[in-house]
KOLTITI-296741 format. One record per residue: x, y, z of N, C-alpha, C in turn. Coordinates in Angstrom, 2 decimals. Last residue first. Example, Ala and Ser with C-alpha at 12.3 -4.5 7.8 and 13.67 -1.06 7.14 Angstrom:
BEGIN
n.xx = 12.85, n.yy = -2.25, n.zz = 7.08, ca.xx = 13.67, ca.yy = -1.06, ca.zz = 7.14, c.xx = 12.90, c.yy = 0.03, c.zz = 7.87 .
n.xx = 13.19, n.yy = -5.69, n.zz = 7.80, ca.xx = 12.30, ca.yy = -4.50, ca.zz = 7.80, c.xx = 13.20, c.yy = -3.30, c.zz = 7.80 .
//
This chain:
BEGIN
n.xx = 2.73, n.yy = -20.23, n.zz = -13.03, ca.xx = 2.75, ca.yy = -21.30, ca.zz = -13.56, c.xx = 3.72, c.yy = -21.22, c.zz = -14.40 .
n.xx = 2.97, n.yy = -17.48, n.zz = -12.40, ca.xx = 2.95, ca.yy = -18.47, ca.zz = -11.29, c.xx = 3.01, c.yy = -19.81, c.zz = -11.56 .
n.xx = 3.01, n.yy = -14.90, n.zz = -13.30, ca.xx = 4.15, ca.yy = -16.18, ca.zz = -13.54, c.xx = 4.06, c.yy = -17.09, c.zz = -12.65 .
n.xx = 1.93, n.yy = -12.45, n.zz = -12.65, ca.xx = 2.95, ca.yy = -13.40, ca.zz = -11.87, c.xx = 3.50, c.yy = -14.78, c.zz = -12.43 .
n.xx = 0.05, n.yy = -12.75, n.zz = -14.78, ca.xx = 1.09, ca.yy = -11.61, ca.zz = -14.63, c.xx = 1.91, c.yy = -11.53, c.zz = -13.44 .
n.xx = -0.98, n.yy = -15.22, n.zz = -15.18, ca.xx = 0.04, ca.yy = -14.76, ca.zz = -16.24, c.xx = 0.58, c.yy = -13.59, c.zz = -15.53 .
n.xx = -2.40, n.yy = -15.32, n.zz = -12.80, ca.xx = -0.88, ca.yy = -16.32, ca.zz = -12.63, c.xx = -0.28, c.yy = -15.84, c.zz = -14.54 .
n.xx = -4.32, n.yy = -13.43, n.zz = -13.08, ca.xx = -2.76, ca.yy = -13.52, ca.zz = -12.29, c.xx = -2.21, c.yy = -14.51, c.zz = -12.18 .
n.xx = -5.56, n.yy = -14.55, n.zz = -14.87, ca.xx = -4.89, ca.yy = -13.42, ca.zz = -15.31, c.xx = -3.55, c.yy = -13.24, c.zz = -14.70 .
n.xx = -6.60, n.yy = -16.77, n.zz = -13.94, ca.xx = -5.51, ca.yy = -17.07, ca.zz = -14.69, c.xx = -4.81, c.yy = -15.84, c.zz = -15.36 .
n.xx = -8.12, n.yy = -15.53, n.zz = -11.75, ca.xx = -6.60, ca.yy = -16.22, ca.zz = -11.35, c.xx = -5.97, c.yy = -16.69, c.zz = -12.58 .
n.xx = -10.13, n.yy = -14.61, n.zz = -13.50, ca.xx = -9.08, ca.yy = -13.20, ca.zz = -12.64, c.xx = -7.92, c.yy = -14.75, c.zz = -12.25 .
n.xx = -11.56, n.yy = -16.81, n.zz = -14.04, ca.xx = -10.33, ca.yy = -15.99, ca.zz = -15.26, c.xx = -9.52, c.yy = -14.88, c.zz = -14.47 .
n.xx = -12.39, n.yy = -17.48, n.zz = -12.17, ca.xx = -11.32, ca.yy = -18.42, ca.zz = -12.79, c.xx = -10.56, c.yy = -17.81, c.zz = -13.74 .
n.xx = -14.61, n.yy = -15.12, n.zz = -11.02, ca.xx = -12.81, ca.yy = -15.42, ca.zz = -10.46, c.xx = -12.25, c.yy = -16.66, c.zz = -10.80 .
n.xx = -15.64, n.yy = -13.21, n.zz = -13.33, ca.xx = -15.25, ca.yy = -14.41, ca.zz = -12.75, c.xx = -14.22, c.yy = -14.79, c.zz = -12.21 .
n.xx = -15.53, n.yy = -10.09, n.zz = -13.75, ca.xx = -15.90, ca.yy = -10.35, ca.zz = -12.72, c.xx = -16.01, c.yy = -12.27, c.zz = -12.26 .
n.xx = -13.48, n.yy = -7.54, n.zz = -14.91, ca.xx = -13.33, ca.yy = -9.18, ca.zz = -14.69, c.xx = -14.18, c.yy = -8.96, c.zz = -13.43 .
n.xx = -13.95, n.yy = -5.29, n.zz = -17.62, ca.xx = -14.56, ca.yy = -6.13, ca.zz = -16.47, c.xx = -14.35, c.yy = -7.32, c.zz = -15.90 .
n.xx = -11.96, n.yy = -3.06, n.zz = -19.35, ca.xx = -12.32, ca.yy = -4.89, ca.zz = -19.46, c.xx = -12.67, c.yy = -4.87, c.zz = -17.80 .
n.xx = -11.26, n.yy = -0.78, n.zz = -19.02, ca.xx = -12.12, ca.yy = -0.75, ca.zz = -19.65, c.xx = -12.82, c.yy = -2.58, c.zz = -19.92 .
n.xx = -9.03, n.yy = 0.27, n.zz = -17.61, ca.xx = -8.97, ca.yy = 0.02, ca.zz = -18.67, c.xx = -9.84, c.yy = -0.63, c.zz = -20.30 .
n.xx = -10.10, n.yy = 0.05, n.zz = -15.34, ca.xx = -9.34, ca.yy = 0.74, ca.zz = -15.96, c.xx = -9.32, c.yy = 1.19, c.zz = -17.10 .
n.xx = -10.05, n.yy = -3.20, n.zz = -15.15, ca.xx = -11.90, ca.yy = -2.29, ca.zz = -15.12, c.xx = -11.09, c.yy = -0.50, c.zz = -15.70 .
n.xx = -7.41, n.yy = -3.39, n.zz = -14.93, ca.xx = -8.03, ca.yy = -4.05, ca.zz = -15.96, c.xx = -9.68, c.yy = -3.45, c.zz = -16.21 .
n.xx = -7.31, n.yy = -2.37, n.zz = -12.25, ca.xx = -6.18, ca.yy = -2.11, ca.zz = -13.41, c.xx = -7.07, c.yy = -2.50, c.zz = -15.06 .
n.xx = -8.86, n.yy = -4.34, n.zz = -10.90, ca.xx = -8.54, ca.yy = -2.67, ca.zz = -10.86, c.xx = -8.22, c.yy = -2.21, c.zz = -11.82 .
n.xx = -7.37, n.yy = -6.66, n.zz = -11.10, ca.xx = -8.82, ca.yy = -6.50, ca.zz = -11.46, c.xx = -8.72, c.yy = -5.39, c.zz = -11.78 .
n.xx = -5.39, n.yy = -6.20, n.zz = -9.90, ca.xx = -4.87, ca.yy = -6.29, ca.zz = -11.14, c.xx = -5.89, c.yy = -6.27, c.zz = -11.66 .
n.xx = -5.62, n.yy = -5.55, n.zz = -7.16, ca.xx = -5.16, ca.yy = -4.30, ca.zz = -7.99, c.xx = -5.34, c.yy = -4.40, c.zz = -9.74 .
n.xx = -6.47, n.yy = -7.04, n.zz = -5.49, ca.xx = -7.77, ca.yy = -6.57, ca.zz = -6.01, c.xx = -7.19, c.yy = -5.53, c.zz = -7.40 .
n.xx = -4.90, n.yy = -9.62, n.zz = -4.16, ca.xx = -5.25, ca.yy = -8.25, ca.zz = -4.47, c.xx = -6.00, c.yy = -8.12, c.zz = -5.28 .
n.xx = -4.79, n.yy = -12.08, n.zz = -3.57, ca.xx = -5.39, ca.yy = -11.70, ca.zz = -2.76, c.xx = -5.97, c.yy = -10.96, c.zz = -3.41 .
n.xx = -2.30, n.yy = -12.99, n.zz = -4.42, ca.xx = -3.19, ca.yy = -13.65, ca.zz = -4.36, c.xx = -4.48, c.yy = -13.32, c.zz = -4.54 .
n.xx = -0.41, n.yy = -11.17, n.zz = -3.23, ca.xx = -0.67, ca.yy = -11.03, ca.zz = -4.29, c.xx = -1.62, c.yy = -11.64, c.zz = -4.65 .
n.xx = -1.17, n.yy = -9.73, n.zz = -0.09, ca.xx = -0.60, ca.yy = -10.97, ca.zz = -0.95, c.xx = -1.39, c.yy = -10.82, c.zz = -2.12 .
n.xx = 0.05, n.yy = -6.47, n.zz = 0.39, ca.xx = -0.33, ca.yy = -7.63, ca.zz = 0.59, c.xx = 0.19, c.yy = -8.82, c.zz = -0.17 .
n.xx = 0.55, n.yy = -3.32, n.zz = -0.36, ca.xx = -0.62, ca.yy = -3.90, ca.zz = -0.18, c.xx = -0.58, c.yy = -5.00, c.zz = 0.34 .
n.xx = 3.82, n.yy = -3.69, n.zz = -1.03, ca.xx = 3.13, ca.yy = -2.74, ca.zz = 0.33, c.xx = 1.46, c.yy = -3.38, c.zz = 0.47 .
n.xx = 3.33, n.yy = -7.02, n.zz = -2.28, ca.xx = 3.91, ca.yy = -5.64, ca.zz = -2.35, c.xx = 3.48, c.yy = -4.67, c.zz = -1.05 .
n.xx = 5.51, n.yy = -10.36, n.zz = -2.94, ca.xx = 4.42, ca.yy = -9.43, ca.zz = -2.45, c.xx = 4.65, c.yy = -7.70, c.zz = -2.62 .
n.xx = 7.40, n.yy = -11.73, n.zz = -3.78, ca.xx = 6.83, ca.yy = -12.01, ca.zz = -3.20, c.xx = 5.43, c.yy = -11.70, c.zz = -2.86 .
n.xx = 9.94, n.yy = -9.69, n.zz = -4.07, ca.xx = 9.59, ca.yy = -9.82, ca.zz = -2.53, c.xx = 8.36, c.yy = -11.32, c.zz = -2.46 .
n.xx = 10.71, n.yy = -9.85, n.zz = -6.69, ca.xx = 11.64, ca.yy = -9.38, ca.zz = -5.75, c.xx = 11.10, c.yy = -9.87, c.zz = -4.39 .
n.xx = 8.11, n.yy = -10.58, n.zz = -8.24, ca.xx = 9.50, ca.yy = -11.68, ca.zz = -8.39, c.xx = 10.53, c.yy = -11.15, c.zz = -7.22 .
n.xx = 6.27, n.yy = -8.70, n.zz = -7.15, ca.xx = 6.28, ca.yy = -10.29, ca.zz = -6.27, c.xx = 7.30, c.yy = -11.00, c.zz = -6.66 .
n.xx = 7.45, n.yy = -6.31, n.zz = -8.20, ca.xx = 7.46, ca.yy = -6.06, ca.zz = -6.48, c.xx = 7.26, c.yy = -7.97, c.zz = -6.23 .
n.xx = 7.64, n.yy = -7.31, n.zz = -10.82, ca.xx = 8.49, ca.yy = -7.07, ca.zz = -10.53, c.xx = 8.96, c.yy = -6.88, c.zz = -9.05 .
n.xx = 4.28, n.yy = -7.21, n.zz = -11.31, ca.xx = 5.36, ca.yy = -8.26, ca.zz = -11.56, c.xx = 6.50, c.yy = -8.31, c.zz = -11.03 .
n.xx = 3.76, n.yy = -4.72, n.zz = -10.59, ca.xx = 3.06, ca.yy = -5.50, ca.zz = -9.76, c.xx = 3.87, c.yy = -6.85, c.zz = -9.77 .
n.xx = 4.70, n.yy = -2.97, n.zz = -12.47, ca.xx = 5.20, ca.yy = -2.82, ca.zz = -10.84, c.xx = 4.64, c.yy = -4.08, c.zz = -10.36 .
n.xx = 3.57, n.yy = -3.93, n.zz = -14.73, ca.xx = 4.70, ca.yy = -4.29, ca.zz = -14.54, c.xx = 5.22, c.yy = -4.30, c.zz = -13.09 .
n.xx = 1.23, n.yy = -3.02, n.zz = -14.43, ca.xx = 0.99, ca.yy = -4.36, ca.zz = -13.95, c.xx = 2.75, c.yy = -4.84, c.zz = -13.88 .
n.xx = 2.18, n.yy = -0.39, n.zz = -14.56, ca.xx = 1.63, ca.yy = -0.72, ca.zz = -12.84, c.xx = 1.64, c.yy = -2.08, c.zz = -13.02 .
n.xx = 2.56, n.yy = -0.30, n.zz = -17.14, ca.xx = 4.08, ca.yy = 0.12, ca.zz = -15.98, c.xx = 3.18, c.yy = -0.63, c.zz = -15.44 .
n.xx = 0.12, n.yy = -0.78, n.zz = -18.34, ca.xx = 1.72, ca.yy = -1.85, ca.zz = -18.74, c.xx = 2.17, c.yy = -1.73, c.zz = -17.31 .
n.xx = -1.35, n.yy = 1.43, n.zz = -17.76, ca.xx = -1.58, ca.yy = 0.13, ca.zz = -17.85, c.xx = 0.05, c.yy = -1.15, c.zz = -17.71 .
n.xx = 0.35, n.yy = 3.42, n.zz = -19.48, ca.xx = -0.21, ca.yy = 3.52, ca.zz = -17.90, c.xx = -0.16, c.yy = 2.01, c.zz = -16.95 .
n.xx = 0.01, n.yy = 2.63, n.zz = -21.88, ca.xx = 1.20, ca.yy = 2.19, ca.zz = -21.29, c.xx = 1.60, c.yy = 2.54, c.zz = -20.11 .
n.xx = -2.90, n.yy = 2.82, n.zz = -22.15, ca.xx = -2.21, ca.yy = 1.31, ca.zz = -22.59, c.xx = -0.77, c.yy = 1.56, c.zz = -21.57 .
n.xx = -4.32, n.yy = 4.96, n.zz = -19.72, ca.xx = -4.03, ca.yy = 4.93, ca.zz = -21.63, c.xx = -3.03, c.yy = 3.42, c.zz = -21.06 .
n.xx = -7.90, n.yy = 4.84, n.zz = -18.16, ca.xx = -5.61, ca.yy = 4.74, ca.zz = -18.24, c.xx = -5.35, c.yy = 4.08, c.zz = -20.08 .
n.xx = -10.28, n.yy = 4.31, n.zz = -19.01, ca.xx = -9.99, ca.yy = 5.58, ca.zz = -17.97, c.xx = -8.48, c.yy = 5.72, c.zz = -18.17 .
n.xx = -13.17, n.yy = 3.41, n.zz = -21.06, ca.xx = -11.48, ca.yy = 3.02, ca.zz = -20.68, c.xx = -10.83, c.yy = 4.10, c.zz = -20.15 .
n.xx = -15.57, n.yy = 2.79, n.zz = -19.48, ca.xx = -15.09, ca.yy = 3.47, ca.zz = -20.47, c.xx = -13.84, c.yy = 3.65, c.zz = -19.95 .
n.xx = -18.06, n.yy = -0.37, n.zz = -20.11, ca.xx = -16.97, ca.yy = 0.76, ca.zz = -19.41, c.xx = -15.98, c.yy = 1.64, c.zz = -19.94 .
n.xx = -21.67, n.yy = -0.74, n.zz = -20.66, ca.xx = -19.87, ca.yy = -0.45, ca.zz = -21.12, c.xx = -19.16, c.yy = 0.05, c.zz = -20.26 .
n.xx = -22.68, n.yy = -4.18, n.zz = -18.99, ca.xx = -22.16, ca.yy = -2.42, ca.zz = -18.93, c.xx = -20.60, c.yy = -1.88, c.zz = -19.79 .
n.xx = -22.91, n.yy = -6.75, n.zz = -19.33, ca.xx = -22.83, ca.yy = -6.36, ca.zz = -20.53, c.xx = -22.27, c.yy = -4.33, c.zz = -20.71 .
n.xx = -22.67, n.yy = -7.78, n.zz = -16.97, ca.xx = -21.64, ca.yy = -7.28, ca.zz = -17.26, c.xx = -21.44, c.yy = -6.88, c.zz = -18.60 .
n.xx = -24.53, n.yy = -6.58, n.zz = -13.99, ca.xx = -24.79, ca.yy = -6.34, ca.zz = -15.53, c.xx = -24.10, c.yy = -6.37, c.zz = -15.76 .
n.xx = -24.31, n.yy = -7.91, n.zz = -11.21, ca.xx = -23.95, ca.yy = -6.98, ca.zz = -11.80, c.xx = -24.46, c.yy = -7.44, c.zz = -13.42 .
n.xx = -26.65, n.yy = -10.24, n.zz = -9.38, ca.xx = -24.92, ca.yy = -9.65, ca.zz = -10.11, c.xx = -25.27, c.yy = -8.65, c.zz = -11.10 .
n.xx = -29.25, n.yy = -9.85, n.zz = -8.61, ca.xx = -28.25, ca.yy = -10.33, ca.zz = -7.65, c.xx = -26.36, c.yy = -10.16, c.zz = -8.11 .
n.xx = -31.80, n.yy = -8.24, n.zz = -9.48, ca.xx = -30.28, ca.yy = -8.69, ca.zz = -9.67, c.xx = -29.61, c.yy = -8.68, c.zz = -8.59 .
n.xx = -35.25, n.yy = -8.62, n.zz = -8.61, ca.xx = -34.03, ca.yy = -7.86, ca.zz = -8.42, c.xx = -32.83, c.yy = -8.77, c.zz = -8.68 .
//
């Protein structure tokens, strides 16, 4: 028995591209203003993964989910 997920699974892209854009934009724009958003710490969230399985790309390593979010926070 598998212990991880199959990430060869297709996923089928659910939010059209500029669906996509606004929310990661909300997401940019709620941590340059606050920091953070009604959910939490940005760090943390699960939204931008979310957003991205959405859309049909699977992140399931978490070195590439933090360099996703530090491009869509600008953290570096």
């Amino acid at each position: 028995m598998k212990n991880k997920l199959d990430t060869k699974i297709q996923l089928k892209k659910i939010i059209k591209e500029d669906f996509f854009k606004k929310e990661i934009k909300l997401c940019q724009t709620l941590y340059q203003k606050k920091g953070k958003c009604a959910w939490g710490k940005c760090k943390s969230c699960g939204v931008v993964p979310f957003l991205y399985k959405l859309r049909g790309e699977f992140l399931e390593d978490p070195v590439k989910i933090k360099k996703i979010k530090e491009r869509v926070f600008k953290l570096k």
